[in-house]
C-alpha positions in Angstrom: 0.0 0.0 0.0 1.6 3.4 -1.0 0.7 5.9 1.5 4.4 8.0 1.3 4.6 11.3 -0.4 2.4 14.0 -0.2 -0.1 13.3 2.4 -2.6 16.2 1.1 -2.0 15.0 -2.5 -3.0 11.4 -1.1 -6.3 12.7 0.5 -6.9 14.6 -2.3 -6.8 12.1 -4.8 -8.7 9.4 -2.3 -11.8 12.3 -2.2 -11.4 12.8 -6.2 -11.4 8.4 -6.4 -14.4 8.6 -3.7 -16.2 11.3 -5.8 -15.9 9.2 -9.1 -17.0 5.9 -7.8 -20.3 8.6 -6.4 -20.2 9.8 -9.8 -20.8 6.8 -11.8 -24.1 5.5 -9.3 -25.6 9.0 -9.4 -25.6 8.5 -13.3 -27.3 5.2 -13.2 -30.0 6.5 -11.0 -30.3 9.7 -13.3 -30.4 7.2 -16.5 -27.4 8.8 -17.8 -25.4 6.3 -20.1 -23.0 9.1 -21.2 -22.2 9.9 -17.2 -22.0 6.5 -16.3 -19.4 5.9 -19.4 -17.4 8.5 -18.6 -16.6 7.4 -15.7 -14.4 4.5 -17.2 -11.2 4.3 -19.3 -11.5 4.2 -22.7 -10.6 0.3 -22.5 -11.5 -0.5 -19.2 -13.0 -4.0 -18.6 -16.1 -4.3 -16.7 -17.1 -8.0 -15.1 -20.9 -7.7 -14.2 -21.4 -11.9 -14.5 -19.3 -14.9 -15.5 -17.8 -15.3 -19.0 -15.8 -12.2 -20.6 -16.1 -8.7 -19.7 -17.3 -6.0 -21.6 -14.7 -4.2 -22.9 -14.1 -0.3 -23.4 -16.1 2.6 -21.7 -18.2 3.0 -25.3 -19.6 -0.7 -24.6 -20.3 0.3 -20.9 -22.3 3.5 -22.6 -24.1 0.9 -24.7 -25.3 -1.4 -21.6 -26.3 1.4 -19.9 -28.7 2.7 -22.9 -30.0 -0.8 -22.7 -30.4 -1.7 -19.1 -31.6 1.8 -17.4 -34.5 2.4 -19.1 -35.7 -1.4 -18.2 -36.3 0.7 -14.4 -38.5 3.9 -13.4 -36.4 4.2 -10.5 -33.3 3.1 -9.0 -30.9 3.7 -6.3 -27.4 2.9 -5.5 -25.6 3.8 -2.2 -21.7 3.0 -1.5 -20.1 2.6 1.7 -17.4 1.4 3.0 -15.1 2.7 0.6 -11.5 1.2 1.2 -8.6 2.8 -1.1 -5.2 1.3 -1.7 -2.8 3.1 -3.8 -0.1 0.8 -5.7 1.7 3.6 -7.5 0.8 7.4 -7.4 -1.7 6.9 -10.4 -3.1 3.2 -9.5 -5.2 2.7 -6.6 -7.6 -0.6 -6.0 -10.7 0.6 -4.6 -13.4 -1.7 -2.6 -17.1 -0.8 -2.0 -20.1 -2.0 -0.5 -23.1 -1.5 -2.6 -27.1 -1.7 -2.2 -28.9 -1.0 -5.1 -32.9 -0.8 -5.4 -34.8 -1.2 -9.0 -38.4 -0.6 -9.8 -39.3 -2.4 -12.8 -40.6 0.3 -15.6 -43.2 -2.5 -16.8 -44.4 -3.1 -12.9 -44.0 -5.8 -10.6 -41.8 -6.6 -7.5 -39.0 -4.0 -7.0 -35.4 -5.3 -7.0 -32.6 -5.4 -4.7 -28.8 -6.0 -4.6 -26.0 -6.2 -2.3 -22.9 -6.4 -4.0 -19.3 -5.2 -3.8 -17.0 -3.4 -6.3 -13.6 -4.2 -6.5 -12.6 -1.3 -9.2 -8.9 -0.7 -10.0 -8.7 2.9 -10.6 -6.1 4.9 -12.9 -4.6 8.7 -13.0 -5.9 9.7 -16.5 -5.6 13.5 -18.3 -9.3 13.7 -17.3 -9.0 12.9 -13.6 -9.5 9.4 -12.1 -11.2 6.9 -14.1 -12.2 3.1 -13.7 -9.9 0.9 -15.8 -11.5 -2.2 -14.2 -14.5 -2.6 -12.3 -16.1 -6.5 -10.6 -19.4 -6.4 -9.0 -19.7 -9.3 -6.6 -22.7 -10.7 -5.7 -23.8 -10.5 -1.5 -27.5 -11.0 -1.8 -30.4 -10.1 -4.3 -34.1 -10.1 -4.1 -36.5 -10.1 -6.8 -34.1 -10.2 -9.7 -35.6 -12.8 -12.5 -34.3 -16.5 -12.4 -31.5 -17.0 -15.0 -29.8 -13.7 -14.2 -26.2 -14.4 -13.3 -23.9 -12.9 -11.1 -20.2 -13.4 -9.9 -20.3 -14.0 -6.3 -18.1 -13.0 -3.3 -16.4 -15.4 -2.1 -16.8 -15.2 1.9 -14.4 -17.3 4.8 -16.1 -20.2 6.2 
């Protein structure tokens, strides 16, 4: 864990990594693909469920025009944000996530609690994602056949 240097440079670039990671769920409850896109490199890879990631932030823009329209409404609220620097412009960043979907086409509303594990990288633009892995806690609701990575969890 790199924590030497400049300890107000550190703090300011663990709010900046904080404020991105805020970023990106405010622009999936806003349905706003070209946010949420933005907030990734330009060939980040994004593991959502098994099999191969999605690759670039224009295929993350794409998923997004896809999938947030499916809700009316949805919320997502981090905590527990843990940052660990590996180089001045590479930090691994863990968060606990609950999200809540209400279905645009009615019925049960959906809920998820997941983590991030998100490798973040210095870029011209600020802080980006350049990898992002939402593992599965717990879901309610969600259809049969979706599929998710899962945390793995000590005995």
């Amino acid at each position: 864990m790199l924590e030497e240097g400049k300890p107000l440079e550190r703090l300011a670039d663990r709010m900046e990594i904080e404020r991105l990671l805020y970023r990106y769920c405010r622009s999936a409850d806003l349905n706003d693909p070209e946010g949420l896109a933005a907030c990734f490199t330009e060939d980040c890879l994004a593991f959502y469920a098994p099999g191969p990631p999605s690759v670039g932030s224009a295929e993350r823009r794409l998923q997004a025009e896809h999938d947030l329209p499916l809700f009316a409404a949805t919320s997502h609220n981090l905590s527990g944000i843990i940052i660990d620097f590996e180089t001045p412009n590479r930090a691994r960043a863990q968060s606990a996530l609950y999200a809540w979907h209400r279905p645009r086409e009615g019925g049960q509303d959906l809920h998820l609690w997941a983590r991030y594990h998100d490798v973040v990288v210095r870029a011209p633009a600020g802080w980006l994602i350049a990898e992002r892995r939402l593992l599965l806690v717990g879901e309610q609701g969600f259809p049969e056949g979706w599929s998710w990575l899962t945390i793995e969890r000590a005995s």
